[in-house]
NURO-351699 format. One record per residue (C-alpha): residue in one letter; z, x, y. Coordinates in steps of 0.1 Angstrom, whole numbers, plus 5000, padded with zeros to 4 digits. Layout:
N
AZXY...
END
This chain:
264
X264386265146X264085975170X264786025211X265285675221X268985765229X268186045246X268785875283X272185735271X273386025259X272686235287X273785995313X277086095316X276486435344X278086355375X276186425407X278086315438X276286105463X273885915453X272585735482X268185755486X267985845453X264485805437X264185345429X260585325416X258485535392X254985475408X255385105411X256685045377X260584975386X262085245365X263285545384X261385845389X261986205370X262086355404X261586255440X262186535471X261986485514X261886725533X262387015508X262487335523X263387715513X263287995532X264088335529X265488575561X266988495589X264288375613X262188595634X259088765620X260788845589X261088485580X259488325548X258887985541X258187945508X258987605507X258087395538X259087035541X257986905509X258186455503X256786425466X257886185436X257086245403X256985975378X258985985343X256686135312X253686245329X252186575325X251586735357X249687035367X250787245399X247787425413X247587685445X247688075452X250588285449X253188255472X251987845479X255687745472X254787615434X257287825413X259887775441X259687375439X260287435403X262987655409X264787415424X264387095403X265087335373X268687365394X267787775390X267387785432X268787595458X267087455492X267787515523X267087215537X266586845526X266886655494X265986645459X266486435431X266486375391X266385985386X269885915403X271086255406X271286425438X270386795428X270986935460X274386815461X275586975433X277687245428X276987525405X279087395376X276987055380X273687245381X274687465349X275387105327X271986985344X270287225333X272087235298X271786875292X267886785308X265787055312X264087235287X262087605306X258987805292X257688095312X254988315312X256788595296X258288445262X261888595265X262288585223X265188815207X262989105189X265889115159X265588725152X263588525136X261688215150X264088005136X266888185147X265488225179X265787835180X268787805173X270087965200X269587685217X270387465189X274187665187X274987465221X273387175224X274786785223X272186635201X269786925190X266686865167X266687145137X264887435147X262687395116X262187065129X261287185165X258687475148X257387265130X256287025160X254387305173X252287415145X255087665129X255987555101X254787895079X256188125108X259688005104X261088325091X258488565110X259888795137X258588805176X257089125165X255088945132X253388655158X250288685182X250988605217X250388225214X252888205184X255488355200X254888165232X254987825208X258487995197X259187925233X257987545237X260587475204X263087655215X262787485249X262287105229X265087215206X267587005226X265886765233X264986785271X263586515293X261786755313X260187045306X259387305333X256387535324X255787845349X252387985339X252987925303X249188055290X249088285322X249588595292X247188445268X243188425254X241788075260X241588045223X245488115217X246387935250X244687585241X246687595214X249687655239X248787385262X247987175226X252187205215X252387065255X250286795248X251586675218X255086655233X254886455260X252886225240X255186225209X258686195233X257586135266X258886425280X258086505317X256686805319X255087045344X253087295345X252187575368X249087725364X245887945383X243687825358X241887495375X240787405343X244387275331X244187035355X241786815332X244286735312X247186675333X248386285346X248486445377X247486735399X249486835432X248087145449X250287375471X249187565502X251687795524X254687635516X253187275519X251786975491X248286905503X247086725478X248186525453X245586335426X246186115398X243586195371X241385925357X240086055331X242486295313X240486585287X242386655254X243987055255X241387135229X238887065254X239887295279X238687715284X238987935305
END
């Protein structure tokens, strides 16, 4: 089924204040997927015990590019996408979705945010052992505005024969694909990945990172991913690499390799 209504449909989430919210995807006049100054998290309550796992961080990401998040653990990467998931909140400054201020949001906005525009696969594939991949779908299906079937989903990423399998019946890859369609399912126009081939072989992961691949260039989907593995990078639109807290890099890739091309 077609996505072209997808922005009008979900359009409708109130946000508050809108004022410097993101104006320019990259120089192309549409808006940005997200755009954060100053974004900051920390944890205690100053002193030595202090953590800033998050440390002033200006970025803007434009609409349905694949990007890769690269830097150690503890380099603010899964924080960042904490809180443009709307999972985490900031301590200090601002972030955006197109026009929507997340950081002023209240938990009640955050919960339809998330609902209606974000779409999350993690490491660790979070499948109900007593249901099938297909009912496992449709989970998400149940509550969504506009869902694709979850035939249709599975089917997008290579499932099509595993439809009534169990968790228990799939490799790790399968299962992890469950994931991606279960996370597609309603039609997101982002998808956050947090190490989603961080579990797998190279050979079951590329096929992983392939269901990513074939998504953003079927829908346009904004996705990104957090990963160790430098490789991934290849592949991406765009790389931004974390250190202590901080962005200190951030490259636009010239010449993108297909998933299939990429091992670890």
């Amino acid at each position: 089924m077609p996505m072209d209504h997808l922005g009008d449909r979900q359009r409708n989430l109130s946000a508050g204040p809108k004022t410097g919210a993101p104006t320019d995807d990259a120089g192309t006049g549409s808006l940005a997927a997200f755009r954060t100054e100053g974004l900051s998290k920390t944890y205690g309550a100053g002193g030595p015990n202090e953590v800033r796992a998050l440390d002033g961080v200006d970025l803007e990401l434009p609409s349905e590019e694949l990007v890769v998040l690269l830097g150690p653990s503890g380099s603010g990467k899964s924080t960042l996408l904490n809180i443009l998931g709307g999972l985490d909140h900031a301590t200090r400054g601002t972030a955006w979705f197109r026009d929507m201020e997340l950081t002023a949001m209240t938990e009640r906005q955050l919960t339809r945010y998330r609902r209606d525009h974000v779409g999350f696969v993690f490491q660790f594939y979070n499948l109900v052992a007593s249901l099938t991949a297909r009912e496992n779908v449709e989970l998400v299906t149940d509550i969504a505005a506009d869902p694709m079937p979850a035939a249709e989903a599975l089917s997008l990423v290579g499932l099509d024969a595993r439809l009534d399998h169990f968790p228990a019946q799939l490799s790790g890859g399968e299962q992890q694909r469950v994931a991606i369609a279960r996370a597609i399912a309603k039609r997101p126009e982002v998808l956050l990945c947090d190490e989603p081939t961080g579990a797998l072989d190279s050979r079951t992961g590329v096929a992983v990172l392939s269901a990513l691949e074939a998504v953003n260039a079927r829908f346009g989907t904004t996705i990104l991913v957090i990963t160790h593995n430098s490789d991934i990078e290849r592949m991406a639109h765009r790389v931004i690499r974390f250190q202590d807290g901080r962005v200190i890099d951030i490259a636009r890739n010239p010449d993108r390799v297909a998933a299939e091309g990429i091992r670890w």
